[in-house]
C-alpha positions as CSV (number, residue, x, y, z in Angstrom):
1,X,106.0,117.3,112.3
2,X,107.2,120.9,112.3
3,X,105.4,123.8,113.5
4,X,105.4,125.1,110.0
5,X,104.2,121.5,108.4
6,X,100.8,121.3,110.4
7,X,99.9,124.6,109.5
8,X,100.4,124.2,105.8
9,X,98.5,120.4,106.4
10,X,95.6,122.5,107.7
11,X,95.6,125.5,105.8
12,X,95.4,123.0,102.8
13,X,93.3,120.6,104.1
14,X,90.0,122.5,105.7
15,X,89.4,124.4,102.3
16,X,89.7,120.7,100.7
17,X,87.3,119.3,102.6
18,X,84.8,122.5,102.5
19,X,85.4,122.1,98.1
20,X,84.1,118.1,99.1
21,X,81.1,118.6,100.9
22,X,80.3,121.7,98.3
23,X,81.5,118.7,95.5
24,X,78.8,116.0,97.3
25,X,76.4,118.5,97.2
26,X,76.3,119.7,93.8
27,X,77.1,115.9,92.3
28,X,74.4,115.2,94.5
29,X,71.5,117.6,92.6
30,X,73.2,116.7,89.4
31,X,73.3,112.6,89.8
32,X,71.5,112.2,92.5
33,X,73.0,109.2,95.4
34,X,75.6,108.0,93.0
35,X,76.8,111.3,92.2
36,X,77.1,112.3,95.8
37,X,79.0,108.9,96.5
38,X,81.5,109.6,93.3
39,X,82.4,113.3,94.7
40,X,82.4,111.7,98.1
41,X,84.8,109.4,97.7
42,X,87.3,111.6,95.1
43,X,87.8,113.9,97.6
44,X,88.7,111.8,99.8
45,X,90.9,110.0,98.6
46,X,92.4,113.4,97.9
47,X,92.3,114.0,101.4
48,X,94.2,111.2,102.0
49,X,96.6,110.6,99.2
50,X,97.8,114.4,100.2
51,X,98.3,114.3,103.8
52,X,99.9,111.3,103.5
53,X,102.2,113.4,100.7
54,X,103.1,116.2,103.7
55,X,102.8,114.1,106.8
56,X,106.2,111.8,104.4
57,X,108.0,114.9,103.1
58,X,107.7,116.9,107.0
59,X,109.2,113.7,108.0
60,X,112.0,113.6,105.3
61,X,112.9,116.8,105.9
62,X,114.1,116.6,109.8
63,X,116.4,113.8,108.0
64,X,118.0,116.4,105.1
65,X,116.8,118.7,102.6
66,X,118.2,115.9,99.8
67,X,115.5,113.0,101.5
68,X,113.0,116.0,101.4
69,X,113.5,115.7,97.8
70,X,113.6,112.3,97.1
71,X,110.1,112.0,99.6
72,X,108.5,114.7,97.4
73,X,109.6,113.2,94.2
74,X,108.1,109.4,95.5
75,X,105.2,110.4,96.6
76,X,104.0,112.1,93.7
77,X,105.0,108.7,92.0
78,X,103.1,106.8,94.4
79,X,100.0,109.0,94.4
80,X,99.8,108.7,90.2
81,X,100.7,105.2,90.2
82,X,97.8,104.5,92.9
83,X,95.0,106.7,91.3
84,X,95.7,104.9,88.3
85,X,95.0,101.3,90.1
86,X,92.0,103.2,91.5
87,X,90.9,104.3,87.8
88,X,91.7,101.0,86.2
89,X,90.1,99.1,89.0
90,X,86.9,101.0,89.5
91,X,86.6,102.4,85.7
92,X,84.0,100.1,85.4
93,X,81.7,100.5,88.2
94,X,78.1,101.4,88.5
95,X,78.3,101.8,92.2
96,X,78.9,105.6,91.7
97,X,78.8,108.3,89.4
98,X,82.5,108.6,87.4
99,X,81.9,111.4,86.3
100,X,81.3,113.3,90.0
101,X,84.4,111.1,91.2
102,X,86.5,112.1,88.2
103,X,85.3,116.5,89.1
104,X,85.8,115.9,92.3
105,X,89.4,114.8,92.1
106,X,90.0,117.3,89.7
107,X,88.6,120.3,91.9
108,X,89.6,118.8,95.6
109,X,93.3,118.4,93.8
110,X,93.5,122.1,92.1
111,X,91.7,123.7,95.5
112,X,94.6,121.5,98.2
113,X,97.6,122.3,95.4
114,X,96.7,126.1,95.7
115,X,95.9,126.3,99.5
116,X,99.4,124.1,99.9
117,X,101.1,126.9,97.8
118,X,99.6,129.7,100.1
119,X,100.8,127.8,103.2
120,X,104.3,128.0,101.9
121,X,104.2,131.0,100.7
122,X,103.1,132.6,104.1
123,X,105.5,131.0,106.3
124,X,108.4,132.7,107.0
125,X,111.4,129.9,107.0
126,X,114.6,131.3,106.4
127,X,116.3,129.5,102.8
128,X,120.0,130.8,104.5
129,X,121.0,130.4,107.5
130,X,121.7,134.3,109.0
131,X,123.6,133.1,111.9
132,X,126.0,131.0,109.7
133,X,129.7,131.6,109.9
134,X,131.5,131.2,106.8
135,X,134.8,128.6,107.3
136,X,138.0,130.5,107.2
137,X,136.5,133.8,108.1
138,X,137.4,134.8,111.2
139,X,135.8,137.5,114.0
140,X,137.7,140.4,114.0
């Protein structure tokens, strides 16, 4: 992983996890130990399902920016496809609040897509080479 890759992975992911235990807490007073479990458990599995997401596309990148791509592009697919086995699995349960889970997804996912966006925004990578020479061109 690249320099630039860890700090966006920790600039998105300490907010995250501060939004979570603020998530536990609240679904916590609101719906008491099965609420707490519910936002427990959503944000994690943000937690993972994301850093898994930049630890796949950092890794794709050192390959080419078209494998960048295509990582980006599959592990969105993999993260909807498995939150909806998740959902249809455990849509039934009593063993936690669905509700906190569901808010707790929702928040942990908007806070780590925003703080990721920041990340990007902040570093300084270069989208053109400078020292590039141009084919044909020659020092004169």
């Amino acid at each position: 992983m690249q320099a630039n890759d860890v700090r966006v992975l920790k600039g998105a992911a300490i907010p995250t996890a501060l939004v979570g235990v603020v998530a536990v807490a609240v679904a916590f007073l609101m719906a008491e130990g099965k609420g707490a479990l519910g936002a427990a458990i959503g944000a994690l599995l943000v937690g993972v399902f994301f850093s898994i997401s930049v630890v796949a596309v950092s890794y794709a990148a050192r390959v080419s920016p078209q494998m960048m791509a295509i990582a980006a592009m599959l592990s969105y697919l993999v993260k909807v496809v498995a939150i909806m086995i998740v959902l249809s699995v455990f849509g039934d349960t009593t063993a936690w609040n669905s509700k906190a889970f569901a808010w707790s997804v929702v928040v942990c996912t908007l806070v780590w897509t925003g703080f990721e966006v920041r990340g990007f925004i902040k570093t300084k990578m270069f989208y053109v080479d400078p020292e590039a020479k141009v084919p044909g061109k020659g020092d004169s």
